[in-house]
C-alpha positions in Angstrom: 16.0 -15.4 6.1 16.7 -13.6 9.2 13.5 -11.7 10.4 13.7 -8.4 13.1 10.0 -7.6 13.8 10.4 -4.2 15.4 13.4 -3.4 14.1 13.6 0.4 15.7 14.2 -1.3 18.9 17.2 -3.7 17.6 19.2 -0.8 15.1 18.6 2.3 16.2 18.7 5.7 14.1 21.4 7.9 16.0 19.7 10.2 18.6 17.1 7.1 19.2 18.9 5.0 21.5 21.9 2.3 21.4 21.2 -1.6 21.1 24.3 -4.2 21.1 22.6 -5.7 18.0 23.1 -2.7 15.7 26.5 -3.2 15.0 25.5 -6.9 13.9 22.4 -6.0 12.2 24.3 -3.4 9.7 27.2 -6.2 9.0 24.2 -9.0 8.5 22.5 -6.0 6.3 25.9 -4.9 4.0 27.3 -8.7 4.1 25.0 -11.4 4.6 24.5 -11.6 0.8 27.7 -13.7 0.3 27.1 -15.9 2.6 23.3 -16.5 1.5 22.0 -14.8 4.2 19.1 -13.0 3.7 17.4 -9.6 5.8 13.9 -9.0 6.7 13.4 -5.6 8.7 9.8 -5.1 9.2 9.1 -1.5 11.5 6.3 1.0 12.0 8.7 3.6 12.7 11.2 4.1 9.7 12.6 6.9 10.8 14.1 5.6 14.0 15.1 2.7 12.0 19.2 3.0 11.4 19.8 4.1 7.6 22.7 2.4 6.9 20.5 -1.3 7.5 17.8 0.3 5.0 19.4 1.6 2.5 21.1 -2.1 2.1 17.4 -3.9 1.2 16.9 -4.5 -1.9 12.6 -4.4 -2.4 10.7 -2.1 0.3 7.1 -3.1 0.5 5.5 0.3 2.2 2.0 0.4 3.3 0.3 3.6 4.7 2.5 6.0 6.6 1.2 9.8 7.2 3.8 10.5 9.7 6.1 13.2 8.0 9.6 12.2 9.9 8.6 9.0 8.4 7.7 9.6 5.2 10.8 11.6 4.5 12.8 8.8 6.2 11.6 6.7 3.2 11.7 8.9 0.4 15.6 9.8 1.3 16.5 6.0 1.7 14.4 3.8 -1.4 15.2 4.2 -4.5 13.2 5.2 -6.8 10.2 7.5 -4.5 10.0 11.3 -5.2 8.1 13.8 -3.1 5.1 12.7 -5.1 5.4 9.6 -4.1 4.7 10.6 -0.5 1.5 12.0 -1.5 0.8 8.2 -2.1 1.7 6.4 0.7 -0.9 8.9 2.6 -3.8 7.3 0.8 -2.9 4.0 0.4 -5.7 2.3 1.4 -6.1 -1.1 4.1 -4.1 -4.2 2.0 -3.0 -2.4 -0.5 1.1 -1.6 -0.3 3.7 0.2 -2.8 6.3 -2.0 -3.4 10.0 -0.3 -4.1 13.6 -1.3 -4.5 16.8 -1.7 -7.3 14.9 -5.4 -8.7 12.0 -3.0 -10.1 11.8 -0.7 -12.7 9.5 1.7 -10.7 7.7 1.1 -8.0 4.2 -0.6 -8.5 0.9 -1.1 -5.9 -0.1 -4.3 -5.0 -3.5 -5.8 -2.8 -2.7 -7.9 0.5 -4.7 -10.4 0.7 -6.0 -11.3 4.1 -4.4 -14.3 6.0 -6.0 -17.4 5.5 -4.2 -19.8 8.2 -5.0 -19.2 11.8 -3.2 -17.2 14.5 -0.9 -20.3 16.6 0.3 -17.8 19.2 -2.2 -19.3 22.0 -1.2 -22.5 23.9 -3.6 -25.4 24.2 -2.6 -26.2 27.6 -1.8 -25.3 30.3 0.1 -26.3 34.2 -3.3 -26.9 37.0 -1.2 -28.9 39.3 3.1 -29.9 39.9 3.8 -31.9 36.7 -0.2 -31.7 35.6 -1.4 -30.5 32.2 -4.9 -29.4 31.8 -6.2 -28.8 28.5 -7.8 -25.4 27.5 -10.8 -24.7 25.8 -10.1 -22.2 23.1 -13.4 -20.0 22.6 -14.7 -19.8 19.6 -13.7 -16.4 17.9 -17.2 -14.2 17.2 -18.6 -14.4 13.6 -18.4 -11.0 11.8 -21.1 -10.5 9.6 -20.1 -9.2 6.6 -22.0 -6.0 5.4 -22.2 -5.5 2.1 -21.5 -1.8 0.7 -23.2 -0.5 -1.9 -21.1 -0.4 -4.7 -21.2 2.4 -7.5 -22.7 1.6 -10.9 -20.9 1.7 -14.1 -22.6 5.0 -14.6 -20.8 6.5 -11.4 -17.2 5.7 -12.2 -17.3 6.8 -15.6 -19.0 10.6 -14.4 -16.3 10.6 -11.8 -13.6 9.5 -14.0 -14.8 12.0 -17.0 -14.7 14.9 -14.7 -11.3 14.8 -12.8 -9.7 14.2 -16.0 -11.3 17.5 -17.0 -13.1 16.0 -19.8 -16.4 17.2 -19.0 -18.1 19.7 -16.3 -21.4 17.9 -15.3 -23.7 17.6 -12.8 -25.2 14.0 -13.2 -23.9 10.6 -14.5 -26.7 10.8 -17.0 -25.2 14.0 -18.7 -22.0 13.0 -18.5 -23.1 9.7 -20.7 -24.8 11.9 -23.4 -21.9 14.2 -23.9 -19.5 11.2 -23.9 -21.7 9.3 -26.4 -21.5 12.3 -29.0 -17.8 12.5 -28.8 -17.3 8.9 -29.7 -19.8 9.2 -32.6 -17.6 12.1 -33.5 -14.2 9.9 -33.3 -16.0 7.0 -34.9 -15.5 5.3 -31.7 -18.1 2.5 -30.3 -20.0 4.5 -27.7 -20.4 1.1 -25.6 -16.6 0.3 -25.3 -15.5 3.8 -25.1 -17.8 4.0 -21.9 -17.2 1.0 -20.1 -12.9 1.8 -21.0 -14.0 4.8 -18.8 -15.7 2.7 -16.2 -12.8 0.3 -15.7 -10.5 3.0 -15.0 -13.4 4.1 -12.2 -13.6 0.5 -10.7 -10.2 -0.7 -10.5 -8.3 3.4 -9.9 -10.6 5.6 -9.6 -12.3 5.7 -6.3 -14.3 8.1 -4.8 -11.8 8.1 -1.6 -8.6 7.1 -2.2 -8.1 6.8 -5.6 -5.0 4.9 -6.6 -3.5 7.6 -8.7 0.3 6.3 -9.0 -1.1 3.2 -10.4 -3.6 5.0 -12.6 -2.2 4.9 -16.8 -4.3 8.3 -17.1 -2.0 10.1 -14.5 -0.3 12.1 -16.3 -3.1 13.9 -17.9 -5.3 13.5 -15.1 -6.4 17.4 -14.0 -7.5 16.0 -10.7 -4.2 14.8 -9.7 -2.2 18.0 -11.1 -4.4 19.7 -8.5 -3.9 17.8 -5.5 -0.1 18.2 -6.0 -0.8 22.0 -6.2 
């Protein structure tokens, strides 16, 4: 697997520069295949990325992009991504990543999780002296404390959930419950498990910022979402 980190800098979009590995690069990216050769292209900057290279990769993992050249650089070269999609890969949130391409049906969201191993770009020693090596003492990096953030209650996500999908028009979690309740007694549905269906939805899609709405299985009739695409 050949890896180009920065890859704007090595194959160049026209009208963004020249580099004597673009030539290679698109032959590696069209070719390599045969000769098990495989193509990693990894770049902050899609659009100045030359779109012959990648249109030629097969899975696209995307994380969040609000720049527009760059957003429509993607949509126009991974298959699959509409207009909508753009929408998004505005909101994607820290670690999580839409991952496109020809292998996948459609594109799906996926969590990052963060690296475990440590970073081995520092060097342990160093030259004091003509053919001396002294060794370095490597601080220790700073503990972060974690804080922990109050986290919504069961009754939260299902008022939030409830509403955007236009279900119900309340002011409190506790009205939103009651009105719920009756309806389920009324589809001889278990009040409990029609509830905490809702709540899933809030806790794992649903957020109050962000919400992953591609990923969401309510999307379609999801009254929130048909507005934000307004």
């Amino acid at each position: 697997m050949y890896i180009v980190e920065e890859a704007h800098n090595y194959c160049p979009e026209r009208g963004y520069g020249n580099a004597v590995s673009s030539s290679i690069l698109r032959t590696v990216a069209s070719e390599g295949r045969k000769f098990g050769m495989g193509l990693c292209v990894v770049s902050q900057r899609p659009a100045k990325v030359d779109k012959n290279v990648i249109s030629q990769c097969n899975t696209n993992i995307i994380l969040k992009v609000t720049n527009p050249n760059d957003l429509r650089a993607i949509i126009q070269s991974v298959e699959g991504l509409t207009s909508e999609t753009a929408d998004e890969i505005k909101r994607l949130q820290v670690g999580v990543a839409l991952v496109a391409g020809g292998s996948l049906t459609r594109p799906i969201m996926v969590e990052i999780r963060t690296r475990e191993t440590s970073h081995g770009g520092r060097s342990i020693t160093i030259i004091s002296g003509e053919g001396e090596y002294k060794p370095v003492k490597i601080p220790e990096q700073p503990k972060i404390e974690k804080v922990e953030e109050k986290r919504p209650s069961k009754a939260e996500h299902v008022h939030r959930v409830a509403n955007r999908l236009g279900w119900v028009s309340t002011a409190t979690p506790d009205e939103t419950i009651e009105i719920l309740s009756r309806e389920a007694k009324k589809m001889k549905e278990d009040p409990f498990k029609y509830l905490q269906s809702l709540a899933k939805l809030g806790e794992k899609y649903c957020h109050e910022s962000n919400p992953l709405c591609i990923k969401c299985p309510m999307r379609e009739k999801c009254r929130y979402r048909l507005m934000k695409r307004r």
